[in-house]
VOVEXTI-649542 format. One line per 5 residues: their letters; for each residue x, y, z negated of N, C-alpha, C. Coordinates in steps of 0.2 Angstrom, whole numbers. Atoms other than C-alpha are relative to their C-alpha. Layout:
<atoms>
a	X Y Z X Y Z X Y Z ~ ...
</atoms>
This chain:
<atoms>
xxxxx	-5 -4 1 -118 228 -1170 -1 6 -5 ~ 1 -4 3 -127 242 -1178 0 -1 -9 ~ 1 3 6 -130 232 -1194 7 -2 -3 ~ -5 1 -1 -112 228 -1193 2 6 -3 ~ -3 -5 2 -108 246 -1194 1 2 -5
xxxxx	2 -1 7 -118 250 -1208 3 0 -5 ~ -3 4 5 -112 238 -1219 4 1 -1 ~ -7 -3 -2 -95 244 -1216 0 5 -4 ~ -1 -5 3 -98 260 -1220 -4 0 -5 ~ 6 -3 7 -110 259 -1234 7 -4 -5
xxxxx	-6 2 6 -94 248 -1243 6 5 1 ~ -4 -4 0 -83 262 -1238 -2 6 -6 ~ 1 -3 5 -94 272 -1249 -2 -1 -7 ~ -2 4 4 -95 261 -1261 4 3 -6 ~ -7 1 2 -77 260 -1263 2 10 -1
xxxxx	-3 -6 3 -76 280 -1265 -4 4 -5 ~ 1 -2 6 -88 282 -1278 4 -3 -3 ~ -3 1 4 -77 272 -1286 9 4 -2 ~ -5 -6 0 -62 282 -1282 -1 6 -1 ~ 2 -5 4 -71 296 -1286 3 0 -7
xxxxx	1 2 6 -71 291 -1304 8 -1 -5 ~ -6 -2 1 -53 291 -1302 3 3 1 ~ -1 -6 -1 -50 307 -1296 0 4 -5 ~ 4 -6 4 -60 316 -1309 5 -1 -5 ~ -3 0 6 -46 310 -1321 8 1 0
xxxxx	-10 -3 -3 -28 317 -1312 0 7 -3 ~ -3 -7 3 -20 331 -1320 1 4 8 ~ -3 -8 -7 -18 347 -1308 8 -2 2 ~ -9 2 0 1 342 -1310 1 -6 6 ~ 2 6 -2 -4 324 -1303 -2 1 6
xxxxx	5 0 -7 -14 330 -1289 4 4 6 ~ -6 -2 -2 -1 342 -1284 5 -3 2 ~ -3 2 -2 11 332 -1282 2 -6 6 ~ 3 6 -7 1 319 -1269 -1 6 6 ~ 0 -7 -5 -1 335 -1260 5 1 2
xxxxx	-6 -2 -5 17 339 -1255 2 -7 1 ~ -5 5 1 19 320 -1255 -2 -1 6 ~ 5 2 -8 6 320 -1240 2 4 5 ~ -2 -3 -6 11 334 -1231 10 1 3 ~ -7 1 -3 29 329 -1232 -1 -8 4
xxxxx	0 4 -7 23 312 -1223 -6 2 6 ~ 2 -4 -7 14 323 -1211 6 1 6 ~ -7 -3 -5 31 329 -1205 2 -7 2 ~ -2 5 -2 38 313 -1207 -1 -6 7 ~ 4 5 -5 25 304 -1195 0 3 6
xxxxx	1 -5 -7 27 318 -1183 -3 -3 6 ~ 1 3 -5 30 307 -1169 -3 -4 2 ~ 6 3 0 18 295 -1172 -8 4 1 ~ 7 -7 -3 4 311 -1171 2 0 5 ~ 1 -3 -8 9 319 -1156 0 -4 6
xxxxx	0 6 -2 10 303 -1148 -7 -2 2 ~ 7 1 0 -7 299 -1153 -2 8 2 ~ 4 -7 -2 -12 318 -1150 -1 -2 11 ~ 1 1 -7 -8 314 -1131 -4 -5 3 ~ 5 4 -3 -17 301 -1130 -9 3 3
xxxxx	5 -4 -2 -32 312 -1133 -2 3 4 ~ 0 -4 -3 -28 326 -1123 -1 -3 7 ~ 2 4 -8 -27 315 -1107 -7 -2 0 ~ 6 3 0 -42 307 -1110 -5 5 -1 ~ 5 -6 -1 -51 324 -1113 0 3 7
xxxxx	0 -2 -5 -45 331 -1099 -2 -5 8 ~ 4 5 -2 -51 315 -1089 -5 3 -2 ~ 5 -3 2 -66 319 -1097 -4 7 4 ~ 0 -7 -2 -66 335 -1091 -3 5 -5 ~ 0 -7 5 -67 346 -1107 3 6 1
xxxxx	-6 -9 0 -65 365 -1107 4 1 -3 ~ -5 -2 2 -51 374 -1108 0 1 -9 ~ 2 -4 7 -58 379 -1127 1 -7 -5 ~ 3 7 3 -61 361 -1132 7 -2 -1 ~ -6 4 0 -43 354 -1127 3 6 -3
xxxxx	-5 -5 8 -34 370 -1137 -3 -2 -5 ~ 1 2 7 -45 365 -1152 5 -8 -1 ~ -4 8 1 -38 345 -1148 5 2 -3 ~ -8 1 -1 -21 350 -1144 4 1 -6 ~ -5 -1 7 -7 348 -1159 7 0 5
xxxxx	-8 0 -2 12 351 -1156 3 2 -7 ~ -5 0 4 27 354 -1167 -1 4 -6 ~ 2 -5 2 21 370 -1172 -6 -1 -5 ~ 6 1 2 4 367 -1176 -2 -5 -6 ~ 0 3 3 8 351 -1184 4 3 -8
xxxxx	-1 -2 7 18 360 -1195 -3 4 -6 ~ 6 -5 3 6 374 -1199 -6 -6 -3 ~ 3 4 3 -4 357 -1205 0 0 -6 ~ -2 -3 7 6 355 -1218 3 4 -5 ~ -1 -6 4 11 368 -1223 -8 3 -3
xxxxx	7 0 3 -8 371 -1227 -1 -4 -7 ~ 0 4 4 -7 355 -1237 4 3 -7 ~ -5 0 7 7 362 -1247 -2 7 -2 ~ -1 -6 2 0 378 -1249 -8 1 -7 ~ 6 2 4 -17 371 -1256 4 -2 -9
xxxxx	-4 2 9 -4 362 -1271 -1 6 -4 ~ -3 -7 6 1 380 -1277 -8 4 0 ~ 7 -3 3 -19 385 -1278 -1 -1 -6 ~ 4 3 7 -26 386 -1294 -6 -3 2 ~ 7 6 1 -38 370 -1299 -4 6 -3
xxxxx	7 -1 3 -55 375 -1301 -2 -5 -5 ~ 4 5 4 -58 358 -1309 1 2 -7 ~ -2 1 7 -60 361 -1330 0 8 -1 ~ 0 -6 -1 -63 380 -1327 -7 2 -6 ~ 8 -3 4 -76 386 -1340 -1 7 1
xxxxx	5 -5 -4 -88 397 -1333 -3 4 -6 ~ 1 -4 8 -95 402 -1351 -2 -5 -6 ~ 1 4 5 -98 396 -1366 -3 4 -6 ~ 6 -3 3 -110 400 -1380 0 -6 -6 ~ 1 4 5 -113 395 -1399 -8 -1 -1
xxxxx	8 0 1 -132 390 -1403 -2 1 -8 ~ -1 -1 5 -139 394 -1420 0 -5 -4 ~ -1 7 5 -139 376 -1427 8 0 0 ~ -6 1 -3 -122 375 -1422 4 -2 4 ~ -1 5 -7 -121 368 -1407 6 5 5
xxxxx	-5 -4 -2 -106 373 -1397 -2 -3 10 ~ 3 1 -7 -112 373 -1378 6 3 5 ~ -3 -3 -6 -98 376 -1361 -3 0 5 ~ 3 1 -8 -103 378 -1344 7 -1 3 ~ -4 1 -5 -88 372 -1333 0 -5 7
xxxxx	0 6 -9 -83 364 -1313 3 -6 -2 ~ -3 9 -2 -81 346 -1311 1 0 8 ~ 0 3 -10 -79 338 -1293 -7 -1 1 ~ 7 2 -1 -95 335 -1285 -1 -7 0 ~ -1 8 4 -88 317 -1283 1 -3 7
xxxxx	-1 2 -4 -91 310 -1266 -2 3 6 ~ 1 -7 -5 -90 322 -1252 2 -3 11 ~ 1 3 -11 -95 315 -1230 1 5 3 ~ -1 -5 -7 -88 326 -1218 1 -3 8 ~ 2 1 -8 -94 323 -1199 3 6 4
xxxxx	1 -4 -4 -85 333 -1187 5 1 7 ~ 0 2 -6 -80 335 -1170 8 4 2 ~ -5 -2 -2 -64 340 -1160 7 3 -3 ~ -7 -3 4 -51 347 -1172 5 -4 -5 ~ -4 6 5 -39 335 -1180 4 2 -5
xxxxx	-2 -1 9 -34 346 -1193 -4 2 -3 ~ 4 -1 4 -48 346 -1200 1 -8 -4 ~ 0 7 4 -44 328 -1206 5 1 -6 ~ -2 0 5 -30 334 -1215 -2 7 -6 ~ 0 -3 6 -36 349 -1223 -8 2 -5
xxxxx	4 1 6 -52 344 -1229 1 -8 -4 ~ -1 6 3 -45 328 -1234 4 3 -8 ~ -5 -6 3 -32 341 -1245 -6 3 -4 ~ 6 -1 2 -48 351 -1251 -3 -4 -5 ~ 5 2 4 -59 339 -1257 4 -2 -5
xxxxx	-2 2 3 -44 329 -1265 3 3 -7 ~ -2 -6 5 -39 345 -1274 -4 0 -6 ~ 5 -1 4 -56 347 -1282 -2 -8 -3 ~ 0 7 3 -55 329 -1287 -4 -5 3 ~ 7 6 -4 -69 321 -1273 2 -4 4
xxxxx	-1 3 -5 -68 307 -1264 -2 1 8 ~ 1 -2 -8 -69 309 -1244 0 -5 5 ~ 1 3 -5 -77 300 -1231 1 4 6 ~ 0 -4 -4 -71 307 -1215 -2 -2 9 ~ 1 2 -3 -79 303 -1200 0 6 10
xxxxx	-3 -5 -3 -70 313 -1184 -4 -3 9 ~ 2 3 -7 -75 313 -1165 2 -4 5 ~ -2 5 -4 -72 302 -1151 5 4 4 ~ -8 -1 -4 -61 315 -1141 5 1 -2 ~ -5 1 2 -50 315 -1156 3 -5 -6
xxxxx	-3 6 2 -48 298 -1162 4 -2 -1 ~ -8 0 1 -31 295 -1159 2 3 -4 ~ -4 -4 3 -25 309 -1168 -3 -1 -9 ~ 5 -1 5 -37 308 -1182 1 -6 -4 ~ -1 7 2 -31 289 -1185 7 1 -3
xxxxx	-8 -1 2 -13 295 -1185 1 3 -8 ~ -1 -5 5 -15 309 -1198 -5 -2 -6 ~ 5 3 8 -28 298 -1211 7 -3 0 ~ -4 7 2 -15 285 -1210 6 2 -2 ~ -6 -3 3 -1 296 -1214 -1 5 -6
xxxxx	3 -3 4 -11 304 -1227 0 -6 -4 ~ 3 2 3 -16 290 -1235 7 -6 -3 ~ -9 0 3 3 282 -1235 4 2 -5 ~ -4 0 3 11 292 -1240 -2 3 -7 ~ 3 0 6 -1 298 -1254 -1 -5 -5
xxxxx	2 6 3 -4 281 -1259 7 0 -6 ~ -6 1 3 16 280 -1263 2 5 -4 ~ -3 -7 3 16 297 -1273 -6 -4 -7 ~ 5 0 6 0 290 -1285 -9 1 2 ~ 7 -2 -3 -17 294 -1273 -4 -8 -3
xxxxx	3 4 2 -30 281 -1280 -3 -1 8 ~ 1 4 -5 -35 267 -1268 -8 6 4 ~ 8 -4 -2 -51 275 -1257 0 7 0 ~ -1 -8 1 -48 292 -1260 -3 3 4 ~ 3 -3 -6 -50 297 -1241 3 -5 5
xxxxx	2 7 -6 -57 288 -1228 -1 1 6 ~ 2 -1 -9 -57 288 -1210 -5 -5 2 ~ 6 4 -3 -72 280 -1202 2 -2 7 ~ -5 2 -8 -65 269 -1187 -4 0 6 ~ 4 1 -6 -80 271 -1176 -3 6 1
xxxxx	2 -5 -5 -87 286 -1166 -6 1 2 ~ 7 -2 -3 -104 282 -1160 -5 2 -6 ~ 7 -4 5 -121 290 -1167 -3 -6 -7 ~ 2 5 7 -124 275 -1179 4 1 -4 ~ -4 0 8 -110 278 -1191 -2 9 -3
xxxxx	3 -8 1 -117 297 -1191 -7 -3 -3 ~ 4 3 6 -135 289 -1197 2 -5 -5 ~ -1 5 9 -127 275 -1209 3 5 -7 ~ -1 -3 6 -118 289 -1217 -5 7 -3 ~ 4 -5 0 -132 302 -1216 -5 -4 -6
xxxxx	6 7 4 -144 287 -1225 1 -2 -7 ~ -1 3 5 -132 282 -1239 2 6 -6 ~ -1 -5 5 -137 295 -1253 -1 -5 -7 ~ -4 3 7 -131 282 -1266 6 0 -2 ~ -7 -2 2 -115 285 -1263 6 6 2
xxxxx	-1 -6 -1 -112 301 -1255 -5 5 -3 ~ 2 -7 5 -117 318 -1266 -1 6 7 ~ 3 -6 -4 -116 330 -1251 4 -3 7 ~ -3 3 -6 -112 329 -1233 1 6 2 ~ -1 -5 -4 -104 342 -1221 1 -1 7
xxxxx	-4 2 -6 -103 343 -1204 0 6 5 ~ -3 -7 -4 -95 355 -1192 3 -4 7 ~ -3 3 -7 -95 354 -1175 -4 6 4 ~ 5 -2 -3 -110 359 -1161 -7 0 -2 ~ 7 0 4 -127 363 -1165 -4 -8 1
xxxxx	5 6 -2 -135 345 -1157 6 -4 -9 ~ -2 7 6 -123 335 -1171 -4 4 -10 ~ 5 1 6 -128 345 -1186 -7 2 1 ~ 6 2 2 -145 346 -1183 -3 -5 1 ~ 0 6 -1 -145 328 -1180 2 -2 -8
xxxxx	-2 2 8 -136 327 -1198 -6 1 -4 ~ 5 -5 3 -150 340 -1205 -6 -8 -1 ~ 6 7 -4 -163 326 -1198 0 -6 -3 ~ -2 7 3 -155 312 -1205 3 1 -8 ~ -2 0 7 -148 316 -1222 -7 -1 -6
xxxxx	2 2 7 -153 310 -1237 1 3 -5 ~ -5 -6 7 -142 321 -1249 0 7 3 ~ -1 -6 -4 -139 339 -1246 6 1 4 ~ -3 -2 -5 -131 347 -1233 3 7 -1 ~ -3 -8 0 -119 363 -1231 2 -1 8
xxxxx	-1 0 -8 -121 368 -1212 7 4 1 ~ -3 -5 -2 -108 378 -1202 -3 1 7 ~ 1 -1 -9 -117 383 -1187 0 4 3 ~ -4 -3 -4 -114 394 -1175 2 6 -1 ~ -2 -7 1 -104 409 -1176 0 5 6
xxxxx	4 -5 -5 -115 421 -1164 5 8 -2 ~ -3 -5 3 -102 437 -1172 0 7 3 ~ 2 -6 -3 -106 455 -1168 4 4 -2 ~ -2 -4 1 -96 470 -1168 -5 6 2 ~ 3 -9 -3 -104 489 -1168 3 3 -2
xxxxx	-6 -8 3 -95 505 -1165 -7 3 0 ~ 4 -6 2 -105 518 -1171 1 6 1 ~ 0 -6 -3 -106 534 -1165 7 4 -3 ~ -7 -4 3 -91 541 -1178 5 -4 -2 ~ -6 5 1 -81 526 -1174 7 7 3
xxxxx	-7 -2 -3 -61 529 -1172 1 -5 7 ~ 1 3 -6 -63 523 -1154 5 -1 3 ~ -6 8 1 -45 516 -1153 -1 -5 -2 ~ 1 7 3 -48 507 -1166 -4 -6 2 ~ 6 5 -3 -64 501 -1160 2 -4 6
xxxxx	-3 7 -6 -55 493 -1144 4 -2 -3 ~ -5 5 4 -42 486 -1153 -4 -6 -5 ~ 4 4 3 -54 477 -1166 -5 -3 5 ~ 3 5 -6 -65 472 -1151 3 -4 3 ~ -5 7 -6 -50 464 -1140 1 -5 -6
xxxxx	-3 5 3 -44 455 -1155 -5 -4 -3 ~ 6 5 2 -60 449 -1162 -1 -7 7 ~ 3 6 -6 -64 442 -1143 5 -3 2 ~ -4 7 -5 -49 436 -1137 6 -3 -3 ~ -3 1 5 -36 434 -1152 1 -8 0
xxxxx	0 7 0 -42 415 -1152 -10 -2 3 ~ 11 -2 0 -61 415 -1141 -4 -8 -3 ~ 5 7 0 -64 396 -1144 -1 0 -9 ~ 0 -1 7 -66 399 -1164 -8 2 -1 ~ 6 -3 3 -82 403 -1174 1 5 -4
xxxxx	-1 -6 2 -75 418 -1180 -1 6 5 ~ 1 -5 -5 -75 426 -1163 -5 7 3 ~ 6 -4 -1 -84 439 -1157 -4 -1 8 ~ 3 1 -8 -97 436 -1144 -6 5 1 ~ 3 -7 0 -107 452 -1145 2 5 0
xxxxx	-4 -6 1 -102 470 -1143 -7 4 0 ~ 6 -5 3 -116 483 -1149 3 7 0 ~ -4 -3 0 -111 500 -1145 -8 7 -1 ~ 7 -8 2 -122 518 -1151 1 4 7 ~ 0 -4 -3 -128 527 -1138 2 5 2
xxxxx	-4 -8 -2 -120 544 -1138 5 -1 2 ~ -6 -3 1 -104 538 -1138 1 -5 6 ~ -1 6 -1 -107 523 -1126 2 3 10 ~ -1 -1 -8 -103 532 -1107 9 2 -2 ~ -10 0 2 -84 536 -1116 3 -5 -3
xxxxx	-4 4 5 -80 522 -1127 -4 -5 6 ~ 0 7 -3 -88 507 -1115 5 0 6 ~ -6 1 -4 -75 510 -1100 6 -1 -1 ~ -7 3 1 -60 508 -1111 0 -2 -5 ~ 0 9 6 -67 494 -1121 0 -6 8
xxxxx	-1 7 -6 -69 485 -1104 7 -1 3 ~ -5 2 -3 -53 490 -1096 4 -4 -3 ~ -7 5 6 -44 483 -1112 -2 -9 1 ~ 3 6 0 -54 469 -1111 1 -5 6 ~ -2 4 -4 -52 465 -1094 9 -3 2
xxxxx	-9 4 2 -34 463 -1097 2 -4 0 ~ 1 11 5 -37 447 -1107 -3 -2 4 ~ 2 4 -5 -45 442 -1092 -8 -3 -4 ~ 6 3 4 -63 441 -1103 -6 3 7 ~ 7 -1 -4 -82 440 -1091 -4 5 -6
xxxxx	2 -9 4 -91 456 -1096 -8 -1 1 ~ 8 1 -3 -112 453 -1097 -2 7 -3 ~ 3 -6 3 -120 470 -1099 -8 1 0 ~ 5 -1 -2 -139 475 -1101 -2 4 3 ~ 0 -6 -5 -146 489 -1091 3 6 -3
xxxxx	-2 -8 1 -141 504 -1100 10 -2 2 ~ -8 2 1 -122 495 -1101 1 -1 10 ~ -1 0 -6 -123 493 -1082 -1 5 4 ~ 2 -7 -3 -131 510 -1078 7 3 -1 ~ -7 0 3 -111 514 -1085 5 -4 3
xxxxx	-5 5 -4 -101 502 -1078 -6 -6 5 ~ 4 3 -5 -111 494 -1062 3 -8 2 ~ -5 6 0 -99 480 -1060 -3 -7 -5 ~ 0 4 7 -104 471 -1077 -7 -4 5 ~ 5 4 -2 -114 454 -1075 -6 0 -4
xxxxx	8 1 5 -132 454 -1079 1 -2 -5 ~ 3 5 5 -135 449 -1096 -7 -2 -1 ~ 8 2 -2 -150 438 -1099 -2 2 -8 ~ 0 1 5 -159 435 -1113 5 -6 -5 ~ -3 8 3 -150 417 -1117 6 5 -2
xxxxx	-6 -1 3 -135 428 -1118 0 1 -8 ~ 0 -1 8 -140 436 -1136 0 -5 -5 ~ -1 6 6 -140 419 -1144 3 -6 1 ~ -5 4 0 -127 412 -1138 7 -1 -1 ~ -6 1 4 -110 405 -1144 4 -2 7
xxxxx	-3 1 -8 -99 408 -1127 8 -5 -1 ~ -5 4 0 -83 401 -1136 6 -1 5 ~ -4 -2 -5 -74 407 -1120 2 8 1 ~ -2 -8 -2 -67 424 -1114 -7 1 4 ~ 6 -2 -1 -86 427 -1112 -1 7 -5
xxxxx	3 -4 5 -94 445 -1121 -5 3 4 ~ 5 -5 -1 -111 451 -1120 2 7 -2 ~ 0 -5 2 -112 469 -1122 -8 4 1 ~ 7 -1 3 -129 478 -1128 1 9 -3 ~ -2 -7 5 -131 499 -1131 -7 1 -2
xxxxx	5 -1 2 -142 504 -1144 -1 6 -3 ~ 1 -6 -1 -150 517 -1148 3 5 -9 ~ -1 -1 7 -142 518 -1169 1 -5 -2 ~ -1 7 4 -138 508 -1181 -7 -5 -4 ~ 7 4 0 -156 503 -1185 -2 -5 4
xxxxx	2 7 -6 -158 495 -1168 6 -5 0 ~ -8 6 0 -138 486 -1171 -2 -2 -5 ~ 3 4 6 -147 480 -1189 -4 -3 3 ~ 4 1 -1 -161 476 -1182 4 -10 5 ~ -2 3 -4 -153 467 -1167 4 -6 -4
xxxxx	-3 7 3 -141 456 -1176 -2 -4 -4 ~ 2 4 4 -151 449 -1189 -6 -5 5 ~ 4 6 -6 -162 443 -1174 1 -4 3 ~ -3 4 -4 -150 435 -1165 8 -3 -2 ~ -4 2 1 -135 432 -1174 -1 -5 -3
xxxxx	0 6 6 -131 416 -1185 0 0 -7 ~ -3 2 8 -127 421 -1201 7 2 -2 ~ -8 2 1 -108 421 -1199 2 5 -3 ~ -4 -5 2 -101 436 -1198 0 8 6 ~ 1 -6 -1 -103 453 -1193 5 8 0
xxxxx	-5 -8 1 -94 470 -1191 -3 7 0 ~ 2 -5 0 -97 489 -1192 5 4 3 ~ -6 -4 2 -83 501 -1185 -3 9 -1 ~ 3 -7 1 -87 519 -1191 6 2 -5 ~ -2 -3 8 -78 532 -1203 -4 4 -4
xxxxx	5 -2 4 -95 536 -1210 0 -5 -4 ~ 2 3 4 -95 529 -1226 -7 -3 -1 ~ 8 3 1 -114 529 -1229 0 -6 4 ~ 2 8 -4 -118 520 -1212 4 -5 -1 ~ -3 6 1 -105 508 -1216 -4 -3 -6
xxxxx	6 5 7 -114 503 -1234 -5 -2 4 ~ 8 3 -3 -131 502 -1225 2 -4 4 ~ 1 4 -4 -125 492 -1213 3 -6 -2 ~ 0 7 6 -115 480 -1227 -7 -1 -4 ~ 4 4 4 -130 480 -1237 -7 -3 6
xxxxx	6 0 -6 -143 477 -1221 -1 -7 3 ~ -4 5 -7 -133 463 -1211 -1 -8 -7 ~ 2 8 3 -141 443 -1217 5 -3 2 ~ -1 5 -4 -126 436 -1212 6 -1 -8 ~ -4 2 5 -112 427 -1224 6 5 -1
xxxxx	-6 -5 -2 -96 439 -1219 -2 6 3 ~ 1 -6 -5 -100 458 -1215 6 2 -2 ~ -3 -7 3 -87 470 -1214 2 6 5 ~ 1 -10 -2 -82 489 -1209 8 -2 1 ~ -7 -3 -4 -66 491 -1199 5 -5 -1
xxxxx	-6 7 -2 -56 474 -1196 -5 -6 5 ~ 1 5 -6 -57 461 -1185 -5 -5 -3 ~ 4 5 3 -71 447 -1186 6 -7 -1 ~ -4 6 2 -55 434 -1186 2 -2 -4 ~ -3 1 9 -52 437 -1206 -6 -4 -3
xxxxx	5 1 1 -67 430 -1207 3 -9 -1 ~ -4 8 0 -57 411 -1213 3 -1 -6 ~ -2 -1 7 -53 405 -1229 8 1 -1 ~ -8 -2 -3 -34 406 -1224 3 8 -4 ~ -2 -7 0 -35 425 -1223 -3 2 -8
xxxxx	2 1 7 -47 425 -1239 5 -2 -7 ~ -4 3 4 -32 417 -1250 -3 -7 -1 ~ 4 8 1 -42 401 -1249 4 -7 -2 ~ -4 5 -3 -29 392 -1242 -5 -4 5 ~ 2 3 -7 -34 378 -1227 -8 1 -3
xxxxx	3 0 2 -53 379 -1227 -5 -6 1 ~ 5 6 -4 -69 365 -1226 -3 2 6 ~ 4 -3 -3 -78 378 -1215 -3 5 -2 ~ 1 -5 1 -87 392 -1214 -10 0 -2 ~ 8 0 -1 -107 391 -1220 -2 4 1
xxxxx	5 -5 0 -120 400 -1215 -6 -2 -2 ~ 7 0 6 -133 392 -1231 1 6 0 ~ -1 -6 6 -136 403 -1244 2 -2 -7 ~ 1 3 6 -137 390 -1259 7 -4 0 ~ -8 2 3 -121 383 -1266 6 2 -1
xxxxx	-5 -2 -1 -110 388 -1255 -1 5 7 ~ 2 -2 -6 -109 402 -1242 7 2 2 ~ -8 -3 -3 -94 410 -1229 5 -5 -2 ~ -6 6 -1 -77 400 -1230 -2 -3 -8 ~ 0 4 6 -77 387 -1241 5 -3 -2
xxxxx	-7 2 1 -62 384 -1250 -1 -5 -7 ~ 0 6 7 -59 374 -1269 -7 1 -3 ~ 5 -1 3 -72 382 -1278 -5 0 3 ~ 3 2 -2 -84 377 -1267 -2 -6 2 ~ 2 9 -1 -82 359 -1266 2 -1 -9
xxxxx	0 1 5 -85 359 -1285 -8 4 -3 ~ 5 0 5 -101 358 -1298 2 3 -4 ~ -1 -3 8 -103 364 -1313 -3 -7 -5 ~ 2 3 3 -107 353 -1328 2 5 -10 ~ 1 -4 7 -114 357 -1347 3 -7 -5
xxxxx	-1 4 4 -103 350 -1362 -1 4 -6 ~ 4 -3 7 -112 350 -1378 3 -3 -7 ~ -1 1 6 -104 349 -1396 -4 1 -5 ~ 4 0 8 -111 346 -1412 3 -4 -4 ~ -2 4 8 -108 339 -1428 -6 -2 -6
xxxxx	5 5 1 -124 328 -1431 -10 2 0 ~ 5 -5 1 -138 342 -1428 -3 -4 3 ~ 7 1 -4 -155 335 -1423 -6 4 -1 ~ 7 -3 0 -170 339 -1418 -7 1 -4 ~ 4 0 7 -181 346 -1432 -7 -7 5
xxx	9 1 -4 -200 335 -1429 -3 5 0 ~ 5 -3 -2 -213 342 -1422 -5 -1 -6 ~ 3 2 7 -225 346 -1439 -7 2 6
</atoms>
């Protein structure tokens, strides 16, 4: 059966470097078009989604997934529509493809450009969200790449619904055969054959839990663009606007807690932390969030649960937040880059300097000074839908929207200049 699978999928990718090839040659006009063509048989198909959605949902809940897990599953009316309208909003994006990045004359004459192509043929592996099928299907198609998409088991159902309605009703607008592809199996072997085949796949993405992409890391042949965990810190700082700072705390942590924009740390400057942690908790405990504090944070509120060490490096994804008081923003510099991911970080102050120091200091992809870490999405960025969020550093880093599912390539003009010999 495994060799079974393979074969399968090594001719699915095949079949989209060759649709690749027929990508790269749609006018913006053309690609647009298959765009509202796909998100108007999204709506279309509604019923046949959320049909298939319920399937899931029962079968996770059987399962017994957490509460964070079945809200990522869950699709409804709303949600579905907030799908396409993603879709249709990607249309009105400016194409990056055929964007010249610069250009230059050489002294023989030679007319040299630097501009984006498509990368070509683009693998995404990723686990419980089923609009992630349509809007990196949307994404890649934009920038002109073929897409093999390979979704997880507890959103099967839905993820068959929503290729096959993509692929419909784009087909009847002009979408070239293969374009985007749904892989019909689930188990770890179509994760190795597509991890293996760096003949036909250019790059591979996968967004999920830390066991699958480092499992992909492991196995890939081609490069990889991670998204991994969004460990996300907020620090108030001693000349924070300490409303704001609760306000910016609740909505980073409980706004939407199962996300990897969330915040799962709160960092709080000593001087100010016996008046600002009692009505950062009350607000908190409002939204019904479990409160982990370290000794100083519990010398202050007695109640709060031990935090361990495992808390600092981890991705609670629930109405969970460590809390931690340091002694500056030295020790919150210091601290985050120790144990955060990379993702995305905050500062609250109205001291401008500590705010620069703390944007220029903080290793992660998204820092910022007095807003929530949930802007932290390519949505909010003007992206439109995203692929995800990386936390590389080469190619592509933080939300990844058009321009970064595209290369660059060098076209070179001349009018018959060779190369003197070698005397």
């Amino acid at each position: 059966m495994p060799d079974k699978i393979t074969e399968q999928i090594h001719e699915m990718g095949r079949q989209a470097r060759a649709a690749s090839y027929q990508l790269s040659q749609l006018s913006t006009e053309k690609k647009n078009s298959i765009l509202l063509a796909m998100a108007a048989g999204l709506r279309e198909s509604s019923a046949e989604i959320l049909s298939a959605n319920e399937k899931d949902i029962a079968a996770g809940e059987e399962k017994g997934l957490s509460s964070a897990m079945l809200d990522r599953l869950r699709l409804d009316e709303t949600r579905l529509g907030n799908i396409a309208e993603a879709l249709e909003h990607v249309a009105t994006l400016p194409d990056p493809v055929g964007q010249v990045l610069d250009a230059w004359d050489r002294p023989n004459g030679i007319k040299i450009e630097q501009l984006r192509v498509p990368i070509g043929t683009i693998g995404i592996i990723y686990e419980s969200r089923p609009n992630v099928t349509a809007d990196a299907a949307a994404l890649c198609f934009k920038t002109g790449n073929a897409t093999i998409l390979r979704g997880g088991s507890e959103a099967i159902h839905s993820n068959r619904a929503i290729a096959t309605a993509l692929q419909t009703s784009g087909a009847k607008a002009g979408l070239p055969d293969h374009s985007i592809q749904l892989v019909p199996f689930t188990d770890r072997q179509s994760v190795a054959a597509m991890a293996g085949m760096d003949q036909w796949l250019d790059l591979i993405i996968p967004r999920g839990g830390k066991g699958l992409i480092e499992t992909v890391v492991s196995l890939a042949r081609m490069p990889v663009i991670k998204h991994y965990d969004g460990i996300c810190h907020l620090f108030v700082e001693k000349n924070a606007d300490q409303e704001m700072a609760v306000a910016l705390t609740v909505d980073s942590k409980t706004q939407k807690p199962g996300v990897c924009n969330a915040l799962e740390t709160l960092l709080i400057e000593k001087s100010i932390a016996a008046d600002f942690l009692p009505k950062a908790a009350m607000a908190l405990r409002e939204k019904s969030v479990e409160l982990r504090g370290d000794e100083a944070s519990r010398a202050i509120l007695p109640d709060l649960i031990p935090a361990t060490e495992e808390d600092w490096g981890t991705e609670y994804l629930e109405k969970i937040l460590s809390i931690k008081i340091v002694d500056g923003i030295d020790e919150a510099i210091e601290h985050i880059n120790s144990y955060g991911s990379h993702h995305t970080d905050c500062i609250v102050t109205t001291d401008t300097d500590e705010a620069e120091k703390f944007l220029r200091a903080i290793d992660s992809a998204c820092v910022m000074h007095n807003c929530s870490t949930r802007f932290a999405d390519g949505g909010e960025f003007g992206f439109g839908a995203e692929i995800g969020i990386s936390t590389d550093k080469l190619h592509a880093r933080g939300p990844m929207g058009l321009r970064e599912l595209t290369s660059y390539q060098y076209r070179v003009r001349g009018e018959g200049q060779v190369k003197a010999p070698v005397s």
